[in-house]
SEMI-788426 format. One record per residue: residue number from 1; x, y, z of N, C-alpha, C, O, CB in turn. Coordinates in Angstrom, 2 decimals, m for minus. Glycine has a CB too. Layout:
<sites>
SITE,NUM,X,Y,Z,X,Y,Z,X,Y,Z,X,Y,Z,X,Y,Z .
...
</sites>
This chain:
<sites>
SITE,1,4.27,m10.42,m32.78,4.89,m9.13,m32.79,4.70,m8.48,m31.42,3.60,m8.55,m30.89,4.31,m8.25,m33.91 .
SITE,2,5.65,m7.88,m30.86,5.44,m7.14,m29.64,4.91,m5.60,m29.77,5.25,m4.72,m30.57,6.77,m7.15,m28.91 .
SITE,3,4.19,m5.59,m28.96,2.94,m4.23,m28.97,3.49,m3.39,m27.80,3.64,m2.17,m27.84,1.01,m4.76,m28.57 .
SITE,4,3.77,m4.24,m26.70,4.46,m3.33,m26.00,4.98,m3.76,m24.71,4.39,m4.67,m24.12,3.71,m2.27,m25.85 .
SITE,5,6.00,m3.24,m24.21,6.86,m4.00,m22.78,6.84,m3.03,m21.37,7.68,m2.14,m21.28,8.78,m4.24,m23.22 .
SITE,6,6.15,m3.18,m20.59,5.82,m2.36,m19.56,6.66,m2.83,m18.28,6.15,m3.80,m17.73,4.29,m2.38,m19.35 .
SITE,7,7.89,m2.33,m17.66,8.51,m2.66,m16.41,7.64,m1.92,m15.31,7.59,m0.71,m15.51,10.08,m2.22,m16.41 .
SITE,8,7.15,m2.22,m14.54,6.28,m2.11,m12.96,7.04,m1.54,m12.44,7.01,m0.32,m12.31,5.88,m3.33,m12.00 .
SITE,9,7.99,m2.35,m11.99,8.84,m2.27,m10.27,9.88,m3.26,m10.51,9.75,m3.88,m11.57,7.78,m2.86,m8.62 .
SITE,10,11.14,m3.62,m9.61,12.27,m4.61,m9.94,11.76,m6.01,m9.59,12.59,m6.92,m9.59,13.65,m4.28,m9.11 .
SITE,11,10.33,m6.30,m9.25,9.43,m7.67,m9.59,8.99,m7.73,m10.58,8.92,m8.86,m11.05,8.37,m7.97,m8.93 .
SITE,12,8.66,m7.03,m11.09,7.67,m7.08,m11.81,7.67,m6.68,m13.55,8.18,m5.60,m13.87,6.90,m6.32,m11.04 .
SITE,13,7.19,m7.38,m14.41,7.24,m6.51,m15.58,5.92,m7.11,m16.91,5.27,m8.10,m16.57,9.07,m6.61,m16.18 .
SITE,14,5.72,m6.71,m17.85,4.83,m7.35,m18.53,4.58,m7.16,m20.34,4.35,m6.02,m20.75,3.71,m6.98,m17.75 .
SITE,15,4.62,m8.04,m21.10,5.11,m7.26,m22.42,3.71,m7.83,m23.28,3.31,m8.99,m23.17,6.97,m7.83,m23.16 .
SITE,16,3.21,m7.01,m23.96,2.16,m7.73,m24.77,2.50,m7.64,m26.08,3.09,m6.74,m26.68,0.79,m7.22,m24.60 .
SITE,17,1.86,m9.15,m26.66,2.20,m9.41,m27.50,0.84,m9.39,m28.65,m0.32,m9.28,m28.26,2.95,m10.47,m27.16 .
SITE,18,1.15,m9.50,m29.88,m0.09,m9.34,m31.04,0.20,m10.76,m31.60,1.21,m11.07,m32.23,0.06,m7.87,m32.39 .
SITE,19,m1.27,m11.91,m31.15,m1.18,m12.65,m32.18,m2.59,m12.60,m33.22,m3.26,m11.58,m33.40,m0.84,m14.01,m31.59 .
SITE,20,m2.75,m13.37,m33.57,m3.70,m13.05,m34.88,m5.02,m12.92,m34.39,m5.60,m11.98,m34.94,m3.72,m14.20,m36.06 .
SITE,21,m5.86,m13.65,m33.39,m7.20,m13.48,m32.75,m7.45,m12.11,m31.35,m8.33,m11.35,m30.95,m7.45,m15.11,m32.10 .
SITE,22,m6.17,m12.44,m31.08,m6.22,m11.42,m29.78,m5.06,m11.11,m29.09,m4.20,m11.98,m29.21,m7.05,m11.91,m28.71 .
SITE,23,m4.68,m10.00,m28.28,m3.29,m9.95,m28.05,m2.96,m10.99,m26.78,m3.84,m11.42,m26.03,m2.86,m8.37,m27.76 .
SITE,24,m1.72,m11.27,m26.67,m1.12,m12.07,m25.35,m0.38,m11.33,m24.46,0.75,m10.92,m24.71,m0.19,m13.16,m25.69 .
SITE,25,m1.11,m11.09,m23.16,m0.12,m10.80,m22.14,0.65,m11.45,m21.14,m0.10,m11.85,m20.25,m0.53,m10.18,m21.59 .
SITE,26,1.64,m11.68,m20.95,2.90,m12.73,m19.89,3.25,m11.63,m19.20,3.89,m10.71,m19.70,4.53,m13.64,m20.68 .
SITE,27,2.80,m11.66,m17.88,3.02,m10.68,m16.90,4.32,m11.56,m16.49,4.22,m12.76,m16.76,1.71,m10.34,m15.71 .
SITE,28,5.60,m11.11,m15.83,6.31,m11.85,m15.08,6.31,m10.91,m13.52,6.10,m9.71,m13.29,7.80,m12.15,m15.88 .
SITE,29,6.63,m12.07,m12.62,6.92,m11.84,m11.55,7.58,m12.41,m10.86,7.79,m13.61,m11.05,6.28,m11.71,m11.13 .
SITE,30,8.43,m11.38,m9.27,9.21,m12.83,m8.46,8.83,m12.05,m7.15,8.57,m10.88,m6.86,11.34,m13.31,m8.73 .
SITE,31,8.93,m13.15,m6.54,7.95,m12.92,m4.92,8.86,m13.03,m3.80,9.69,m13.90,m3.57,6.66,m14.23,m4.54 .
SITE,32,8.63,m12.23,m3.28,9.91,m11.95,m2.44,9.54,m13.16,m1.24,8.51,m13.36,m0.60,10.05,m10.07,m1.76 .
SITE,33,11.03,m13.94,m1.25,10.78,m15.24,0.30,10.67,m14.92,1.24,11.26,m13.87,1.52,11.70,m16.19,0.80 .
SITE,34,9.87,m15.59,2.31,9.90,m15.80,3.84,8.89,m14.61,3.80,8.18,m14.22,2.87,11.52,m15.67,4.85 .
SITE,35,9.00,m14.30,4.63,7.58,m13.65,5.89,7.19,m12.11,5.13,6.06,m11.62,5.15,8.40,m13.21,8.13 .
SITE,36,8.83,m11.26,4.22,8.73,m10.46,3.38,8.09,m10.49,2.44,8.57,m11.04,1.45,9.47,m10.27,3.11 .
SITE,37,6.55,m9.83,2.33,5.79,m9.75,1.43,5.47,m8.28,0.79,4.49,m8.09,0.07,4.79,m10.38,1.89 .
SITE,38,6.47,m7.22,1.17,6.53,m6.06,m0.02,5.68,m5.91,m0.93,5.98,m5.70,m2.11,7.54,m6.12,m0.78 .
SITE,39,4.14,m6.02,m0.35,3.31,m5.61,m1.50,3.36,m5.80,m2.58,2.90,m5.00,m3.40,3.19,m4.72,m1.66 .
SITE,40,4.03,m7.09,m2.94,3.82,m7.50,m4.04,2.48,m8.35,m4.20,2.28,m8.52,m5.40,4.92,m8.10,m4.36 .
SITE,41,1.83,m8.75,m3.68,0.68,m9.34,m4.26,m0.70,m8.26,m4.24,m1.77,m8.48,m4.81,0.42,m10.74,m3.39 .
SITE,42,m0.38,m7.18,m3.52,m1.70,m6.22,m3.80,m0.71,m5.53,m5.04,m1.60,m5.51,m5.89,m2.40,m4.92,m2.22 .
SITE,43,m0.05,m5.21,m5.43,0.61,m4.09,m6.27,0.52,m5.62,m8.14,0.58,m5.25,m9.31,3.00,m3.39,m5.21 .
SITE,44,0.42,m6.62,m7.82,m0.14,m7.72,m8.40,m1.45,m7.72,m9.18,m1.65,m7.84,m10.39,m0.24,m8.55,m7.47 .
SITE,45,m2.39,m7.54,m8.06,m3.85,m7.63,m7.90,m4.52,m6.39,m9.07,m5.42,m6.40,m9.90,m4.26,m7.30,m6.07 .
SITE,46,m3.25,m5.08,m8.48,m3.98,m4.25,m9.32,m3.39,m4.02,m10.89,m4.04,m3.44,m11.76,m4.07,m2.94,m8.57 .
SITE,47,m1.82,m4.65,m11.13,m1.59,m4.58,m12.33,m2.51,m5.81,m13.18,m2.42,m5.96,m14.40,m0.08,m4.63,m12.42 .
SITE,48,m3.13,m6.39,m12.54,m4.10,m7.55,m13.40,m5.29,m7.14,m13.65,m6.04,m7.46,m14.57,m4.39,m8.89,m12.72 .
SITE,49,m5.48,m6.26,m12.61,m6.83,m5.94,m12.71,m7.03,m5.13,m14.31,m7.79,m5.32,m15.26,m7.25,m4.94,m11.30 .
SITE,50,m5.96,m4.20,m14.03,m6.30,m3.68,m15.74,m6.22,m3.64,m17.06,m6.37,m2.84,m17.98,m6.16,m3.06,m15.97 .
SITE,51,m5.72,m5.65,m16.75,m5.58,m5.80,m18.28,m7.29,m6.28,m18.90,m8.25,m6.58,m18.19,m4.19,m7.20,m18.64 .
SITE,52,m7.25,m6.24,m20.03,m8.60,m6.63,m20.95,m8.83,m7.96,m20.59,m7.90,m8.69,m20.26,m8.44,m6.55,m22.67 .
SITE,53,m10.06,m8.37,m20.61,m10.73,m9.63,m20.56,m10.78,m10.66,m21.12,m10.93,m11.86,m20.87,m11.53,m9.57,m20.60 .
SITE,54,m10.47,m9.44,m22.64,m10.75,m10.58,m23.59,m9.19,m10.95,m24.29,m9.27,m11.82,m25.16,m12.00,m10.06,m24.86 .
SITE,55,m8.05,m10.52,m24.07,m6.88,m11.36,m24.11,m6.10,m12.26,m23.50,m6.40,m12.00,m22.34,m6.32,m10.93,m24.24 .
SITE,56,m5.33,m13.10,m23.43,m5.09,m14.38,m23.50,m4.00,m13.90,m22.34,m2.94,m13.65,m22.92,m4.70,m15.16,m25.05 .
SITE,57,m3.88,m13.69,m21.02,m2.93,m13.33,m20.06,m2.28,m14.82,m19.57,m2.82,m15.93,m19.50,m3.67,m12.41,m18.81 .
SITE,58,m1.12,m14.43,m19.32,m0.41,m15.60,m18.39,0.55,m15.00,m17.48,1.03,m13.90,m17.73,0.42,m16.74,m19.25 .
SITE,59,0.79,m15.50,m16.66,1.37,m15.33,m15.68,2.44,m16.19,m15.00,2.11,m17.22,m14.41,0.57,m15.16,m15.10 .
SITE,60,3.45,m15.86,m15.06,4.51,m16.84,m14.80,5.62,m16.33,m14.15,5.64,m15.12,m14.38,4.97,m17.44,m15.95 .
SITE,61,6.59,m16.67,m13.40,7.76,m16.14,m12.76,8.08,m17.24,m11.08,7.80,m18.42,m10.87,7.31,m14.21,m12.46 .
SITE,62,8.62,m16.39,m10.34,9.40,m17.65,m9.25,8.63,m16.95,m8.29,9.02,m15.79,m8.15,11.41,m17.81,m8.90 .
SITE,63,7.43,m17.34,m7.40,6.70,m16.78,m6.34,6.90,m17.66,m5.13,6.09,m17.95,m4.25,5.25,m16.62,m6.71 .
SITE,64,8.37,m18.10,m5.32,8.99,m18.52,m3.68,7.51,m19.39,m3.11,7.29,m19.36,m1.90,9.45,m16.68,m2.37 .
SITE,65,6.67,m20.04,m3.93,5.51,m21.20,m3.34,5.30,m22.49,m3.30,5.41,m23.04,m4.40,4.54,m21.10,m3.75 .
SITE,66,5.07,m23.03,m2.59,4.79,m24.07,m1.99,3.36,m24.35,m1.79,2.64,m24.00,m0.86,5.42,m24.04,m0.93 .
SITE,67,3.01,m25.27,m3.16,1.38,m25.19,m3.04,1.05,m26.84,m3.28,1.56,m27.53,m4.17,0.53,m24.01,m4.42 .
SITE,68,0.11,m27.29,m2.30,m0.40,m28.12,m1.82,m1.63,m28.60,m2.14,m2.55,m27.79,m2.20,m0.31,m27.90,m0.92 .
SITE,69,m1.92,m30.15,m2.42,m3.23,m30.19,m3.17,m4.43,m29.88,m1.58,m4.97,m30.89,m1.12,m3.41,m32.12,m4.18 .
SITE,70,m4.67,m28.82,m1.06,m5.74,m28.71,m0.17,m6.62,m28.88,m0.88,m6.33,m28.95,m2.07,m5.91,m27.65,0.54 .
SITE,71,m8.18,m29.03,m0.48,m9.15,m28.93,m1.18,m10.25,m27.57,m1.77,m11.11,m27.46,m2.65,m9.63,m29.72,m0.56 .
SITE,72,m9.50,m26.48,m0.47,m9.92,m25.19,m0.53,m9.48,m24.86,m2.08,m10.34,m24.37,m2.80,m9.24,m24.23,0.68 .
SITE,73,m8.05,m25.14,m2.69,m7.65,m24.66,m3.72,m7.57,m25.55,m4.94,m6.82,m25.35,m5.89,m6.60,m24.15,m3.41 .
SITE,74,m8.46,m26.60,m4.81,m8.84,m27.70,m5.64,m9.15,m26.72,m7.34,m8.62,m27.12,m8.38,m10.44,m28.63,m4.78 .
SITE,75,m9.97,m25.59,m7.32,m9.96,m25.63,m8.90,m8.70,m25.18,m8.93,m8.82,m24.35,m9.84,m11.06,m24.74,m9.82 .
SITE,76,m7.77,m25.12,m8.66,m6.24,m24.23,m9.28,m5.30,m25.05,m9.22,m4.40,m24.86,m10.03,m5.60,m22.89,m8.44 .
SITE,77,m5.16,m26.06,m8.42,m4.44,m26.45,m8.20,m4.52,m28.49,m8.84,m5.62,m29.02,m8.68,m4.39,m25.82,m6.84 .
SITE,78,m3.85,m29.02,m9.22,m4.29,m30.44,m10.19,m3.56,m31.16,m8.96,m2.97,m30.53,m8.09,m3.50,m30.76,m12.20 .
SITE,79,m3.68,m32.79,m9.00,m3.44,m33.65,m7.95,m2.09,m34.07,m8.34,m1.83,m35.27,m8.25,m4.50,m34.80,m7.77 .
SITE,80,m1.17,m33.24,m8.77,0.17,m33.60,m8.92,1.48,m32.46,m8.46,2.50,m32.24,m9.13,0.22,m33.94,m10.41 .
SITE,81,1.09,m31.81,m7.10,2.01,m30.89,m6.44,3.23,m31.80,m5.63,2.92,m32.45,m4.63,1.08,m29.93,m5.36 .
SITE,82,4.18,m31.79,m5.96,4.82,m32.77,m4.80,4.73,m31.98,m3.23,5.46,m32.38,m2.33,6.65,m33.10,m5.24 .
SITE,83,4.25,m31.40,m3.11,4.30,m30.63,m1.81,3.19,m30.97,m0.85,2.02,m30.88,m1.23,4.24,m29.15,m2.09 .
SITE,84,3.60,m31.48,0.78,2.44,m31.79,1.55,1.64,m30.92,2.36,0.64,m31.21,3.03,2.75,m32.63,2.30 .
SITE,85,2.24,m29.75,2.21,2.01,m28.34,3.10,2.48,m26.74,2.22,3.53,m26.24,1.82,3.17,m28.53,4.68 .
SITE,86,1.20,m26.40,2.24,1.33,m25.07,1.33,2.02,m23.77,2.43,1.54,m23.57,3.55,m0.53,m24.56,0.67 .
SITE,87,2.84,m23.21,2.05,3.84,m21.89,2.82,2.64,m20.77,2.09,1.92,m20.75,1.09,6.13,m21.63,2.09 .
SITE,88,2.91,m19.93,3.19,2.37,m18.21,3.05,2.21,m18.02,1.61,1.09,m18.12,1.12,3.56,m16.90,3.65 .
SITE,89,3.45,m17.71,0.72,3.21,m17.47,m0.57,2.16,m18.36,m1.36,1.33,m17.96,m2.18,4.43,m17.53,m1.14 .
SITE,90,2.39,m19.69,m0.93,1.56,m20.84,m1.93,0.18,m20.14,m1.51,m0.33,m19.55,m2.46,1.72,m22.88,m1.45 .
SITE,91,m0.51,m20.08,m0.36,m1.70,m19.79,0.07,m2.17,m18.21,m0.77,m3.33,m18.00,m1.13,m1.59,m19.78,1.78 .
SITE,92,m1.32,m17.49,m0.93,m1.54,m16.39,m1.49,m1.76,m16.39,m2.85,m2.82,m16.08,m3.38,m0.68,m15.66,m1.21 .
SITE,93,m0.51,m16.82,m3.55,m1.23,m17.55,m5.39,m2.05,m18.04,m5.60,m2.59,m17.92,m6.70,m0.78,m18.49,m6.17 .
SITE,94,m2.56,m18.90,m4.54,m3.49,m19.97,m4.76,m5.00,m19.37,m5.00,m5.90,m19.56,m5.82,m3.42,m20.97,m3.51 .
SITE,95,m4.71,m18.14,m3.25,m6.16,m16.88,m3.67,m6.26,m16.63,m5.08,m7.09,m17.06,m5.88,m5.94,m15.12,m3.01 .
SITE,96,m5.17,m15.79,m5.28,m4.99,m15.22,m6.43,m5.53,m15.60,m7.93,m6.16,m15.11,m8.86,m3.86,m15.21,m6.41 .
SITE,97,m4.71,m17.07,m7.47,m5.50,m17.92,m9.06,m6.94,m18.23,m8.72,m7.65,m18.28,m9.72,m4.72,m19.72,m9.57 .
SITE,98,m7.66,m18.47,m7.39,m9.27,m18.38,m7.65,m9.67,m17.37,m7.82,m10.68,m17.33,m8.52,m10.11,m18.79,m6.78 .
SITE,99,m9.16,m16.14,m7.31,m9.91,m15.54,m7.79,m10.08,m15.03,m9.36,m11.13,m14.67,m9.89,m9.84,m14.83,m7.06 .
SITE,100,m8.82,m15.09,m9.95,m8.90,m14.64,m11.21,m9.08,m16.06,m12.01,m8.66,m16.01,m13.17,m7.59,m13.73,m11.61 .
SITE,101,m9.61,m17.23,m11.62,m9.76,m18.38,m13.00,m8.71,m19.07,m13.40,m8.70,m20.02,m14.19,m10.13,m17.78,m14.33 .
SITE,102,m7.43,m18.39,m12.61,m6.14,m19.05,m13.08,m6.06,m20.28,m12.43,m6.68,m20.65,m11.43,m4.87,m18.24,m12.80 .
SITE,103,m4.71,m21.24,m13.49,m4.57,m22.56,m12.75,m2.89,m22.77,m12.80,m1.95,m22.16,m13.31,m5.53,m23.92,m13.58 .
SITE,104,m3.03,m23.79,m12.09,m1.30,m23.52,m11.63,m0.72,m24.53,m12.52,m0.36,m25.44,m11.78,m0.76,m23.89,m9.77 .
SITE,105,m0.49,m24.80,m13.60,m0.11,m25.95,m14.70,0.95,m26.55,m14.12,1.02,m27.64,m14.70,0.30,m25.47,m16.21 .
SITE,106,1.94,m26.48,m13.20,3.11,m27.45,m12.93,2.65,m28.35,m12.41,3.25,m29.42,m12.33,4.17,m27.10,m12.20 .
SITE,107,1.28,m28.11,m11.83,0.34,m28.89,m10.67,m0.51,m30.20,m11.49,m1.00,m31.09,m10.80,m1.00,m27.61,m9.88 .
SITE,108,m0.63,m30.23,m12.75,m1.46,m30.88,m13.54,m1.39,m32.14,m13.66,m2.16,m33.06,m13.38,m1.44,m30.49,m14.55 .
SITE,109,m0.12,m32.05,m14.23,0.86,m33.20,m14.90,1.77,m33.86,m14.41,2.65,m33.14,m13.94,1.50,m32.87,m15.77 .
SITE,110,2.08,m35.70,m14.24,2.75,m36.41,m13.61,4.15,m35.94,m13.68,4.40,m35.68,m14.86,2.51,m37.62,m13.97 .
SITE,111,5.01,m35.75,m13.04,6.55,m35.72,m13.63,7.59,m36.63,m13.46,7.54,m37.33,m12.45,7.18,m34.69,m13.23 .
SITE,112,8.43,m36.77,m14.15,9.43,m37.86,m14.13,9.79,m37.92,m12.77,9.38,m37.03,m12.03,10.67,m37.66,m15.04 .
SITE,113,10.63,m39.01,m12.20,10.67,m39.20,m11.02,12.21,m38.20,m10.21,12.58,m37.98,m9.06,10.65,m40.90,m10.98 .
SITE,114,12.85,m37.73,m12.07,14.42,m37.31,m11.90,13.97,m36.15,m11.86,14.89,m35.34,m11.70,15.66,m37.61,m13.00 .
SITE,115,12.62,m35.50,m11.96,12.36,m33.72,m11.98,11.46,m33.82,m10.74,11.09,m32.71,m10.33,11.42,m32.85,m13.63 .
SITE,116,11.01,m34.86,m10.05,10.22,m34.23,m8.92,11.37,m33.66,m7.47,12.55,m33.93,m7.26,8.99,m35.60,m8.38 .
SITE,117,10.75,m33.13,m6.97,11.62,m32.71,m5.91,11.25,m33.59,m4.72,10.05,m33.81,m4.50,11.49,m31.16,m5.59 .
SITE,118,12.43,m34.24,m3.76,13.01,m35.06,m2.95,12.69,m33.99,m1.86,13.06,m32.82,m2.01,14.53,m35.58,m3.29 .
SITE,119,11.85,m34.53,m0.52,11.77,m34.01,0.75,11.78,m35.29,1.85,11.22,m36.38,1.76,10.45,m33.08,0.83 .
SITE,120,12.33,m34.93,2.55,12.81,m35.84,3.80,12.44,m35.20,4.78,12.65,m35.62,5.91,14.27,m36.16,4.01 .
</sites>
């Protein structure tokens, strides 16, 4: 059941949901490309900051990244990024997810060879 749907800003929005142990929050977001970073990742930082601890948050949307298995971002990131070089944004999620415990799930898991992405 939805508890409640909160729009931020035209990035940003977040709706919580009621399931039976604890509520779920799915923040969405989209990250603005190239060198334009419009405060979206501090204006980020602090809509996370004030959700509860003890519910089940996720976070998902298009953050224009490019994230790379470095080793700096080894807990967030799993040994299946097709990417050989992390861009500005990737480096910034990547903070983001250490610091908050998050992990980047596209990163986990092998993918078919017809869904990975082709770089030359």
């Amino acid at each position: 059941m939805v508890k409640r749907v909160e729009f931020i800003s035209n990035r940003m929005s977040y709706i919580v949901l009621r399931s039976l142990w604890s509520n779920i929050i799915v923040l969405n977001m989209h990250a603005p490309s190239g060198d334009s970073t419009d405060n979206v990742y501090e204006e980020l930082e602090n809509v996370f900051g004030h959700f509860p601890k003890y519910h089940m948050t996720i976070l998902l949307g298009d953050f224009n990244a490019k994230v790379c298995r470095e080793i700096i971002l080894k807990p967030t990131i799993g040994n299946e990024s097709p990417h050989q070089v992390s861009n500005d944004n990737g480096i910034r999620i990547g903070n983001f997810n250490t610091s908050k415990n998050l992990v980047v799930k596209s990163t986990l898991f092998p993918h078919r060879n017809i869904h990975t992405i082709k770089y030359t």
